[in-house]
DOSE-846342 format. One record per atom (N, C-alpha, C): residue in one letter; atom name; y, z, x. Coordinates in steps of 0.001 Angstrom, whole numbers. Each point is the difference from the previous one (the first is absolute). Example, Ala and Ser with C-alpha at 12.3 -4.5 7.8 and 13.67 -1.06 7.14 Angstrom:
BEGIN
[pt A,N,[-5690,7800,13190]] [pt A,CA,[1190,0,-890]] [pt A,C,[1200,0,900]] [pt S,N,[1050,-720,-350]] [pt S,CA,[1190,60,820]] [pt S,C,[1090,730,-770]] 
END
This chain:
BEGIN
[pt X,N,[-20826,-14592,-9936]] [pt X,CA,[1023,1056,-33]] [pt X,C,[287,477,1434]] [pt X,N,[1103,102,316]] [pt X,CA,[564,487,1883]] [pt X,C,[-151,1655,-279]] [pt X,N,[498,268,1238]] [pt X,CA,[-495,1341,354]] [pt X,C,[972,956,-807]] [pt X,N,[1182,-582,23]] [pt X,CA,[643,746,-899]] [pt X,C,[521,401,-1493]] [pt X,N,[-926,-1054,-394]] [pt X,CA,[-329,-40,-1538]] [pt X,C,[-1148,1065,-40]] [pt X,N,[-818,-296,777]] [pt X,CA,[-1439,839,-115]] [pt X,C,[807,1695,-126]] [pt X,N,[605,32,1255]] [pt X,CA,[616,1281,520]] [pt X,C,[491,784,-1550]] [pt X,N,[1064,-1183,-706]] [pt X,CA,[640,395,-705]] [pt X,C,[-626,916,-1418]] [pt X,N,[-1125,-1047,-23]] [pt X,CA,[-765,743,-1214]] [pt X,C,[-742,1107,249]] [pt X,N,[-606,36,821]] [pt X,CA,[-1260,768,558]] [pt X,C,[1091,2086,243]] [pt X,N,[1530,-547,794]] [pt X,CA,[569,1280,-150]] [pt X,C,[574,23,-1732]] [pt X,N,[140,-793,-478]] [pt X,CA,[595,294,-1266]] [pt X,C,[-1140,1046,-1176]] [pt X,N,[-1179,-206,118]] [pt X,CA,[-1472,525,141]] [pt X,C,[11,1416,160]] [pt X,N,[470,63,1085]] [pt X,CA,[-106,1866,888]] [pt X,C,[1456,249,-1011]] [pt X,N,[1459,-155,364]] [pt X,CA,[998,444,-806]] [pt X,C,[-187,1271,-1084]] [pt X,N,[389,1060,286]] [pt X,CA,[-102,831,-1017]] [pt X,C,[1629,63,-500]] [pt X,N,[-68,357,-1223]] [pt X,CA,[1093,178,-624]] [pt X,C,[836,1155,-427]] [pt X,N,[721,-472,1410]] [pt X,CA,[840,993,780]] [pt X,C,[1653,-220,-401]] [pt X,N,[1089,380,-422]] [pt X,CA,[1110,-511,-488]] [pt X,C,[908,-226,1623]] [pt X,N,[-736,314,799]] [pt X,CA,[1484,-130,1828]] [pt X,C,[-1213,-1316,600]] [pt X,N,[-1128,120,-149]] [pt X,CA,[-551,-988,932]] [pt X,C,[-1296,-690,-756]] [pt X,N,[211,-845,-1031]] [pt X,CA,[-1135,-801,-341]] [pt X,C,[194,-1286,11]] [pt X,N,[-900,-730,-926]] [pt X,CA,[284,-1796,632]] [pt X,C,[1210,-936,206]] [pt X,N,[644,814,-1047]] [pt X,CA,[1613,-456,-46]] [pt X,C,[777,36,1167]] [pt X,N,[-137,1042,780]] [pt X,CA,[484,452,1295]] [pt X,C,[-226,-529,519]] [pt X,N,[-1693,-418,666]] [pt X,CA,[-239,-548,883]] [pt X,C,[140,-1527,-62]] [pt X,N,[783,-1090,-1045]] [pt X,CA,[882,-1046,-105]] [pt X,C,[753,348,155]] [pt X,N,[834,554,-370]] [pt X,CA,[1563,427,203]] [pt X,C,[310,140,2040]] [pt X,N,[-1093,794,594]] [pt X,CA,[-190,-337,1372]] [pt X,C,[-170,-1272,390]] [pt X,N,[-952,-756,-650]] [pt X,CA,[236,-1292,253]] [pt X,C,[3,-1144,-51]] [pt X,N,[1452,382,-867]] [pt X,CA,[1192,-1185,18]] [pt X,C,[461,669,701]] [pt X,N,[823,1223,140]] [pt X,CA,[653,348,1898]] [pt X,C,[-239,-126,711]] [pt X,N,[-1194,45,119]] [pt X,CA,[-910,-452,1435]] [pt X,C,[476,-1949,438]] [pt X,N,[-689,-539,-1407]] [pt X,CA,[197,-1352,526]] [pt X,C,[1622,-359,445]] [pt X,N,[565,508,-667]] [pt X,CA,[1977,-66,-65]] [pt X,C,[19,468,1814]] [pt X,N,[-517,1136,428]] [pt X,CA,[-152,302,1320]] [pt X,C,[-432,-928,1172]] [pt X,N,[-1261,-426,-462]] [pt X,CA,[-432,-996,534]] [pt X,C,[402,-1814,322]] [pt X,N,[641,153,-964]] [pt X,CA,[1042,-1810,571]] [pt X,C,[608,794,744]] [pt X,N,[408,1212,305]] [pt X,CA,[1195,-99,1114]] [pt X,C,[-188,626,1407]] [pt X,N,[-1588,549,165]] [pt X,CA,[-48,832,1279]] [pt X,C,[-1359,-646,547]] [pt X,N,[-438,-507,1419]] [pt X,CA,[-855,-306,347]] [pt X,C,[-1284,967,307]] [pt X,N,[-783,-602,-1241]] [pt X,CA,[-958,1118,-642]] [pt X,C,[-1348,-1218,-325]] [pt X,N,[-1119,1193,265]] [pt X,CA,[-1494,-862,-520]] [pt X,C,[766,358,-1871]] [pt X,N,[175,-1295,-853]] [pt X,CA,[373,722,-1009]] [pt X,C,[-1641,494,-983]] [pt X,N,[-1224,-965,-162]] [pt X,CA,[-1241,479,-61]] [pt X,C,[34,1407,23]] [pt X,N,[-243,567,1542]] [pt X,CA,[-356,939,276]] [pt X,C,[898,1503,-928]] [pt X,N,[1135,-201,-21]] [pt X,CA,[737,-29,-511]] [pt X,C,[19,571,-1469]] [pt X,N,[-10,-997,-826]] [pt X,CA,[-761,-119,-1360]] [pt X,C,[-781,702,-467]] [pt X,N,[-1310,42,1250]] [pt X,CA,[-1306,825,-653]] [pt X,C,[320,1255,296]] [pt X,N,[908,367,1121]] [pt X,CA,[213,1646,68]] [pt X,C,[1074,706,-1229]] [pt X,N,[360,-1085,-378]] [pt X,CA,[1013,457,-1698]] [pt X,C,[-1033,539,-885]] [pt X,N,[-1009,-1278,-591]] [pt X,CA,[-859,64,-257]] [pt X,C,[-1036,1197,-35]] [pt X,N,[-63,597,913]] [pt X,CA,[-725,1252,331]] [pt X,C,[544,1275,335]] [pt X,N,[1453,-215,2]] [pt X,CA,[913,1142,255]] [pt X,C,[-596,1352,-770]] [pt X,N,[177,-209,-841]] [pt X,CA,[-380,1392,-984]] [pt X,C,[-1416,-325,-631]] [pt X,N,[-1148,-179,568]] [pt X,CA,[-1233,-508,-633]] [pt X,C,[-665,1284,-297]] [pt X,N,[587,1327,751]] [pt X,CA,[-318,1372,136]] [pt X,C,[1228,152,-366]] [pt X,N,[79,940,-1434]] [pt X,CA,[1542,845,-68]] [pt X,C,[-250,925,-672]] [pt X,N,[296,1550,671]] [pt X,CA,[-2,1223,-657]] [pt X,C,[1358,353,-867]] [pt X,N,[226,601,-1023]] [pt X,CA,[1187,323,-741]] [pt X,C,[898,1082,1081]] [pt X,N,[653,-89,-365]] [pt X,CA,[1092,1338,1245]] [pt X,C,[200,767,-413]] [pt X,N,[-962,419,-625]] [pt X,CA,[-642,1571,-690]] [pt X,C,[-886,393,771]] [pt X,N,[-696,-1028,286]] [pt X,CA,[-1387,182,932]] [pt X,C,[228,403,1540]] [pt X,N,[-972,1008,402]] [pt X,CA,[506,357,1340]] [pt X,C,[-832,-1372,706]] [pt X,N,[-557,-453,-352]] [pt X,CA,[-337,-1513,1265]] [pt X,C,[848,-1025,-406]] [pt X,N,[1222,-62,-260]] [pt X,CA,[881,-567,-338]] [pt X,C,[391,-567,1521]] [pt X,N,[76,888,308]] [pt X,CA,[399,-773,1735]] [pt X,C,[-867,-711,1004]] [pt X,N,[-717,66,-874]] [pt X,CA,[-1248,-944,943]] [pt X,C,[-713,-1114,-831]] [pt X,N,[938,-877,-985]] [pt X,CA,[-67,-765,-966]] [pt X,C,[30,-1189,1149]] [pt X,N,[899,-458,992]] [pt X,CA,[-419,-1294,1096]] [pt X,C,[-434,309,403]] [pt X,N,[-1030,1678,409]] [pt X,CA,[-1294,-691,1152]] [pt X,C,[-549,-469,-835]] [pt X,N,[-694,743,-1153]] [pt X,CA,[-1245,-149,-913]] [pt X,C,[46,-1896,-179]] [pt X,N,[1377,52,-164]] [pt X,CA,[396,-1675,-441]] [pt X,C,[-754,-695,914]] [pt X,N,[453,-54,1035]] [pt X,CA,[172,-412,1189]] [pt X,C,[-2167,-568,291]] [pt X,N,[-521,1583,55]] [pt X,CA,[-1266,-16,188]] [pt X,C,[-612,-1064,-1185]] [pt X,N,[317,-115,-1159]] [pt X,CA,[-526,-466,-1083]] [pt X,C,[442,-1603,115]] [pt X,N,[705,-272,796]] [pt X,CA,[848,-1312,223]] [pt X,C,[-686,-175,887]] [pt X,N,[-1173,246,1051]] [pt X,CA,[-678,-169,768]] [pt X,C,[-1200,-724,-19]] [pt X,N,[-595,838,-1113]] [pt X,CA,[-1101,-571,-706]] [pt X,C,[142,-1232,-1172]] [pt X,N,[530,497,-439]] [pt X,CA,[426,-1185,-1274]] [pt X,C,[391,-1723,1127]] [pt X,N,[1004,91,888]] [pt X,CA,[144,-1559,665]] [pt X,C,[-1095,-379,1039]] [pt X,N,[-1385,776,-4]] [pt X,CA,[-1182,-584,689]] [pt X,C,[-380,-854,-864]] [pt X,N,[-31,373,-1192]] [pt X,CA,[-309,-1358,-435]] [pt X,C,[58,-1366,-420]] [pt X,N,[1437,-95,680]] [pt X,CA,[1106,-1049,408]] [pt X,C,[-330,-401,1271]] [pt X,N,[957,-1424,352]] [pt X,CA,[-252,-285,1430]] [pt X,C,[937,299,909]] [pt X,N,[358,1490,-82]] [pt X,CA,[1088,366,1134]] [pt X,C,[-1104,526,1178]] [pt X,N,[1029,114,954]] [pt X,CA,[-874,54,1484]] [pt X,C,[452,1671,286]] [pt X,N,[-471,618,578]] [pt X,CA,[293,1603,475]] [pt X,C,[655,-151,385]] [pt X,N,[1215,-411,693]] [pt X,CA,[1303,10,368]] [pt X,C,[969,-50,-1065]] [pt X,N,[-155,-1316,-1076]] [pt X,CA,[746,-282,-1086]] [pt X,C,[-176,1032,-448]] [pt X,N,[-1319,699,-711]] [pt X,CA,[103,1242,-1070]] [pt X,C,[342,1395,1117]] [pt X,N,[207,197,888]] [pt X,CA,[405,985,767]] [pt X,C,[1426,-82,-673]] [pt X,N,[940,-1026,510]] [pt X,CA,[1189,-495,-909]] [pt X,C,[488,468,-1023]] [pt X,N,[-1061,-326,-820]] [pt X,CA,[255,839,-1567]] [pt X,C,[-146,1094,-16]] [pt X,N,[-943,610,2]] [pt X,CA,[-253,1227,592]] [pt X,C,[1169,1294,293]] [pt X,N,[-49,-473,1176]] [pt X,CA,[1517,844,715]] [pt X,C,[1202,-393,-1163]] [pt X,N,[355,-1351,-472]] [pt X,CA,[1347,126,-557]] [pt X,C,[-417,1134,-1206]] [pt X,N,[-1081,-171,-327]] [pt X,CA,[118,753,-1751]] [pt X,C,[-314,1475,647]] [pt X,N,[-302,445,922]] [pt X,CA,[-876,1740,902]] [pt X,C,[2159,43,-178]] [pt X,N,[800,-511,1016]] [pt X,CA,[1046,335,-120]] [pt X,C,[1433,-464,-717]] [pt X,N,[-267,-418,-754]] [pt X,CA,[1002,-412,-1126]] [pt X,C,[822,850,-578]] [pt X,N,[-803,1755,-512]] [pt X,CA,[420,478,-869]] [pt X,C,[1559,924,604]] [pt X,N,[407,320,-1148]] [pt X,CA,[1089,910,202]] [pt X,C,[-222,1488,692]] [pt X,N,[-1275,711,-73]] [pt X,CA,[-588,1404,65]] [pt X,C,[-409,-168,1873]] [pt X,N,[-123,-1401,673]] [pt X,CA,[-739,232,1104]] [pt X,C,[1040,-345,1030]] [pt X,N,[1561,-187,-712]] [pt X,CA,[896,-95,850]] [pt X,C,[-447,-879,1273]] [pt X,N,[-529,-1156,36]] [pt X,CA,[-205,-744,1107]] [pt X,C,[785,-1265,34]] [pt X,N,[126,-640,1006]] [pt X,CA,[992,-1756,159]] [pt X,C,[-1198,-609,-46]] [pt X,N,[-760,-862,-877]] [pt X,CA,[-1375,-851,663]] [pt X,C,[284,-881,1116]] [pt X,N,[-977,1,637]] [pt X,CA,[42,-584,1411]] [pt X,C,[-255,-1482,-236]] [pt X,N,[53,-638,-1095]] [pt X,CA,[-553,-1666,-75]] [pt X,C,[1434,-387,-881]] [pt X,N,[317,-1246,33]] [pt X,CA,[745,-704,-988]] [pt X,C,[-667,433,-1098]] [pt X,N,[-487,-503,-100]] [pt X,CA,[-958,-49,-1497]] [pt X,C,[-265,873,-506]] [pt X,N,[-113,1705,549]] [pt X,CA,[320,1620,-52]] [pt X,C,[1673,-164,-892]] [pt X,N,[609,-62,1018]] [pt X,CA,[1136,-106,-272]] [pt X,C,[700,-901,-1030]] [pt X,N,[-404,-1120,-602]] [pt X,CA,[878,-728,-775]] [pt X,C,[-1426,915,-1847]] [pt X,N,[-951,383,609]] [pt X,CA,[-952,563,-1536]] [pt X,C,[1211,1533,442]] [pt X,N,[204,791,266]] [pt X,CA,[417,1305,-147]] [pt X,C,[1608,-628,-376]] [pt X,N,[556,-909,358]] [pt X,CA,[1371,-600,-1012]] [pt X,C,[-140,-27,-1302]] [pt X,N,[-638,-1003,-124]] [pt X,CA,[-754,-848,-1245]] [pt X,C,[-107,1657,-948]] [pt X,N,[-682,799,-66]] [pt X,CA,[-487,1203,-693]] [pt X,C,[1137,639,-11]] [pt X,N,[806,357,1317]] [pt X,CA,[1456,1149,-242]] [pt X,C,[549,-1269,-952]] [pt X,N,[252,-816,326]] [pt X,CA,[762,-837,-1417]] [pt X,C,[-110,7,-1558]] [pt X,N,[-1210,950,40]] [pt X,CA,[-626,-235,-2012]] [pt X,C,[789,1534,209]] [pt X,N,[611,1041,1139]] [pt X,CA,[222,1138,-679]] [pt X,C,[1183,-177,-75]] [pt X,N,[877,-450,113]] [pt X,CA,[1143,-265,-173]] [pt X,C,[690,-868,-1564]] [pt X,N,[1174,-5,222]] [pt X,CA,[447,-907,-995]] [pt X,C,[-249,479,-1463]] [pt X,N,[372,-721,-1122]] [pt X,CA,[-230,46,-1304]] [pt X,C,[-1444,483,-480]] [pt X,N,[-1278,-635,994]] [pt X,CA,[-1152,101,-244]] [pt X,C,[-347,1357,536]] [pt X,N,[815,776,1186]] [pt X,CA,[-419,724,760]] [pt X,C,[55,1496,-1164]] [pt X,N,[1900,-67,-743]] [pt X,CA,[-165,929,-450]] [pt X,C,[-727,97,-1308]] [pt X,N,[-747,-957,-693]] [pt X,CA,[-1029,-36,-1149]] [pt X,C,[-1247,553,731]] [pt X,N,[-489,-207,1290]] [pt X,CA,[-1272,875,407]] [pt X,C,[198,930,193]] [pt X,N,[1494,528,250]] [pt X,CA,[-362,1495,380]] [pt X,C,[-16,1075,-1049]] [pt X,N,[966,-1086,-1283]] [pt X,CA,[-186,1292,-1248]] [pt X,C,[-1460,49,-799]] [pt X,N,[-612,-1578,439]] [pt X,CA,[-1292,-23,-655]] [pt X,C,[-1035,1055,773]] [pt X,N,[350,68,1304]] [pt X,CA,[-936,1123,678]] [pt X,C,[451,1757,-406]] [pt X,N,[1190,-132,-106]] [pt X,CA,[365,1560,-204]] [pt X,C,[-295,138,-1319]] [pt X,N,[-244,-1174,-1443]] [pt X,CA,[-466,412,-974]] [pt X,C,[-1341,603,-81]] [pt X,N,[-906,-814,841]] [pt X,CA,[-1454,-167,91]] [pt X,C,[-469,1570,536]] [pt X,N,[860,291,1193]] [pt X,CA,[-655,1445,412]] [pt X,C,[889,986,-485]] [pt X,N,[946,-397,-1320]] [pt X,CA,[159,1339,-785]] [pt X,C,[1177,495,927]] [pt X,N,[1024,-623,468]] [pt X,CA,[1024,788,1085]] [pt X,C,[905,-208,-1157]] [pt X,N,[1072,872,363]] [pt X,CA,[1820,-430,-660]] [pt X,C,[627,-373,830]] [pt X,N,[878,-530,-619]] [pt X,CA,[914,-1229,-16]] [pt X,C,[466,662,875]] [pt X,N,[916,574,398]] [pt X,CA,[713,1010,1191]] [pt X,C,[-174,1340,-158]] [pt X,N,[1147,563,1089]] [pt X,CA,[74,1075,363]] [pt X,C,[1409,430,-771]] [pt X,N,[250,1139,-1052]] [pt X,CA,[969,147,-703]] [pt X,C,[1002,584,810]] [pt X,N,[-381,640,872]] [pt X,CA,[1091,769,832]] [pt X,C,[223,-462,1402]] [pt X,N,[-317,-1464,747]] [pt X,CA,[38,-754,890]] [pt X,C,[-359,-1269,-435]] [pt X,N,[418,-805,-762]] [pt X,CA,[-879,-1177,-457]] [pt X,C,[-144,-1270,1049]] [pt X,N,[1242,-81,683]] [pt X,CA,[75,-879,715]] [pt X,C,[-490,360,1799]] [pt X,N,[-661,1230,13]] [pt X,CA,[-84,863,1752]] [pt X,C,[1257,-77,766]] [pt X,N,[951,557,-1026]] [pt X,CA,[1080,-137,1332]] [pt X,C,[613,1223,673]] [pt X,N,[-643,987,-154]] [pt X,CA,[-221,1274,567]] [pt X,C,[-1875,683,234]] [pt X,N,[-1041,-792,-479]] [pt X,CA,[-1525,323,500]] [pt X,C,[-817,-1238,311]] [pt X,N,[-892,305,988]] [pt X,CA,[-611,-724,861]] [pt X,C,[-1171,-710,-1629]] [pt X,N,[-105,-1102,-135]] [pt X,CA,[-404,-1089,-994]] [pt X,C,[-1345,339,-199]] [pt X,N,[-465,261,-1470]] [pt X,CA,[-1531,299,288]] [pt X,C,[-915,-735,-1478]] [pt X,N,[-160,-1441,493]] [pt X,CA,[-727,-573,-1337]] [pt X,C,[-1224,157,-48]] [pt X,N,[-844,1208,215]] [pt X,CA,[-941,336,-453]] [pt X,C,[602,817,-1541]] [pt X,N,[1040,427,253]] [pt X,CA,[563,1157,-1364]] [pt X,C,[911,-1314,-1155]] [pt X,N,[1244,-972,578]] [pt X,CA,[430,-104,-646]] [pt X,C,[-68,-1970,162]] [pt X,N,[360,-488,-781]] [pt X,CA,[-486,-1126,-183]] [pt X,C,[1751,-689,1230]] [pt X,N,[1033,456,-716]] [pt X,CA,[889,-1194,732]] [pt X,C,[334,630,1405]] [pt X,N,[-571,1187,304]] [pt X,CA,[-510,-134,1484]] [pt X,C,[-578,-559,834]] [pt X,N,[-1099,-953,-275]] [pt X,CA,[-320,-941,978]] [pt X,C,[1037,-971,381]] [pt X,N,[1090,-463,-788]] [pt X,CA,[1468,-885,550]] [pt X,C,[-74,340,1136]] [pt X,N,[364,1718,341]] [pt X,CA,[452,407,1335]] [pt X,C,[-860,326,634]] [pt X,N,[-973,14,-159]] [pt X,CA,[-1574,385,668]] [pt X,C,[64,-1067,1079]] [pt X,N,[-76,-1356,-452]] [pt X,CA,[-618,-1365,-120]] [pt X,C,[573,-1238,19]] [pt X,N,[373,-184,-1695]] [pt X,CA,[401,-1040,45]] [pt X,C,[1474,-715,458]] [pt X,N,[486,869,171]] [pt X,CA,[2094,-287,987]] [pt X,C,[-496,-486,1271]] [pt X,N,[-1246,868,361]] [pt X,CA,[-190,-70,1323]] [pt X,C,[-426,-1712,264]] [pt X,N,[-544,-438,-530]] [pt X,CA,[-1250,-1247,487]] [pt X,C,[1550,-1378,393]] [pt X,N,[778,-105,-535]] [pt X,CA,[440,-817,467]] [pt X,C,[631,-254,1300]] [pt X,N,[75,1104,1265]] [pt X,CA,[75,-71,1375]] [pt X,C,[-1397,391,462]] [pt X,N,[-1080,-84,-834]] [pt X,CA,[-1531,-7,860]] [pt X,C,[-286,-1255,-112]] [pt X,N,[246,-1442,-875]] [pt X,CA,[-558,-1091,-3]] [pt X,C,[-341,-620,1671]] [pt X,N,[-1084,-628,54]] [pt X,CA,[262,-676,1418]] [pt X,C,[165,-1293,126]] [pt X,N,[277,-1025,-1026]] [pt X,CA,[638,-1352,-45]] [pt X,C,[675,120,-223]] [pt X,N,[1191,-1335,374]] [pt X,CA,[1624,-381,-513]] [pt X,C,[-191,247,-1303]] [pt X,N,[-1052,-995,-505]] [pt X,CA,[85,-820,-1604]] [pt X,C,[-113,1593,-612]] [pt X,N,[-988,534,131]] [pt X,CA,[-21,1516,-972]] [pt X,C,[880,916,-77]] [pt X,N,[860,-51,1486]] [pt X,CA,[1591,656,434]] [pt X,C,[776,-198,-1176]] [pt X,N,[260,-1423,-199]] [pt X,CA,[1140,-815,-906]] [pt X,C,[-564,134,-1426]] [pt X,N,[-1300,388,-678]] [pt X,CA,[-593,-35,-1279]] [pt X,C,[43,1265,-765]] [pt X,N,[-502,1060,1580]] [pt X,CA,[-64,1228,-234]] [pt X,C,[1545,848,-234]] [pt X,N,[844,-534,929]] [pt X,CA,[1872,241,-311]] [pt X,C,[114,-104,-1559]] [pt X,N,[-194,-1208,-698]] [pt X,CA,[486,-533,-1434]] [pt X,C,[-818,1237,-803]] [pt X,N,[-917,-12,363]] [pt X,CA,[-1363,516,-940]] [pt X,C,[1010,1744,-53]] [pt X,N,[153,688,1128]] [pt X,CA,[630,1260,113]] [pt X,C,[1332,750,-295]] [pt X,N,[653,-1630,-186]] [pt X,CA,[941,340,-1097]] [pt X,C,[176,269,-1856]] [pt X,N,[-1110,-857,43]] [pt X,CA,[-620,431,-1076]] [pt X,C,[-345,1338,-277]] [pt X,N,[-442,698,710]] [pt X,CA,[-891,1368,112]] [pt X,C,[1632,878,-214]] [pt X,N,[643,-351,1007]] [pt X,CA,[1688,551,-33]] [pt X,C,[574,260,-1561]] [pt X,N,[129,-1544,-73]] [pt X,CA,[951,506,-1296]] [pt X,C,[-1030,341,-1185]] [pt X,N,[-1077,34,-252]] [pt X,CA,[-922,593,-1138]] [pt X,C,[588,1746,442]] [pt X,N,[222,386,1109]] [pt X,CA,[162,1180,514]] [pt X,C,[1244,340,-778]] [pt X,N,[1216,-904,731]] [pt X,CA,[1325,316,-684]] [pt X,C,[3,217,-1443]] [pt X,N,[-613,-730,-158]] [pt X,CA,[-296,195,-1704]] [pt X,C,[-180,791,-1435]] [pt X,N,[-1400,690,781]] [pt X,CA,[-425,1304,113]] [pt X,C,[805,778,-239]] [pt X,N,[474,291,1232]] [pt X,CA,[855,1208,139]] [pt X,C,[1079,388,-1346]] [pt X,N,[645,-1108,-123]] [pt X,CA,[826,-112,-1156]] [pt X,C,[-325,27,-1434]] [pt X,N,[-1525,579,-113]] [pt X,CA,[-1033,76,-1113]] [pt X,C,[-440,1207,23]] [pt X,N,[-278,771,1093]] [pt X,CA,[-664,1039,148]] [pt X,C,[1128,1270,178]] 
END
């Protein structure tokens, strides 16, 4: 069995069952990831296993250590690939991409391989799939659906801790001029029109 079969089971193992980030997710990363990877000169390996371990630590966003879900990751992704044959440089690699990947630490990762795993992940929030996690998360921590007297924030500053289709404007509109590859540029565009007209939609419902 290769390293990333091993990888695969061993995080499928830890996975708690979470409706925004469990095993499903972390495939859904990567096949974006690999789709990423034919097209940007990348360790794709290295790569792989930081998908792999992206969320190996994930607090609910209820939780106040919610924002420190990629270090914890990150640290736990440390230990777990010693017992693989990566070298302290390679797992430094992983490491850093999954420490700065997330959306909460506002960082550019400093590696390809940072950079095409923090694509790969803004890509599962987007699109058709993007807006099924976010109502599955606003079901889970008990939020509503909107805001009755601003639904769309187009007079108050966006606050999806309170209302569920506030994270759109929180968040998710945003990610498609944060991608840092072409390929996720051109995936993440399609994916955000999607997000658009579910919007237009809406409106004409609500």
């Amino acid at each position: 069995m290769n390293t990333l079969d091993s990888l695969k089971k061993e995080v499928q193992k830890r996975m708690v069952n979470d409706s925004a980030h469990d095993f499903d997710h972390i495939m859904r990363v990567y096949k974006n990831a690999e789709k990423l990877c034919e097209k940007e000169k990348v360790n794709t390996q290295l790569v792989l296993c930081a998908v792999l371990l992206h969320d190996v630590v994930s607090y609910p966003k209820s939780d106040k250590r919610s924002k420190t879900s990629s270090i914890k990751s990150a640290q736990k992704a440390e230990q777990i690939l010693k017992k693989y044959n990566f070298n302290l440089g390679e797992i430094k690699i992983i490491s850093d991409a999954i420490r700065d990947h997330s959306f909460s630490r506002n960082k550019v990762p400093e590696t390809m391989e940072g950079k095409v795993l923090q694509d790969a992940d803004r890509l599962d929030a987007v699109g058709a799939i993007g807006i099924a996690r976010v109502f599955a998360v606003g079901g889970s921590e008990k939020r509503p659906i909107y805001n009755n007297e601003d639904p769309f924030c187009s007079k108050r500053t966006p606050n999806d801790q309170e209302w569920t289709l506030d994270h759109f404007y929180k968040k998710l509109l945003k990610l498609e001029k944060m991608m840092n590859t072409k390929s996720a540029k051109i995936e993440a565009k399609r994916r955000t029109k999607i997000l658009k007209n579910y919007l237009t939609e809406l409106k004409k419902e609500i």
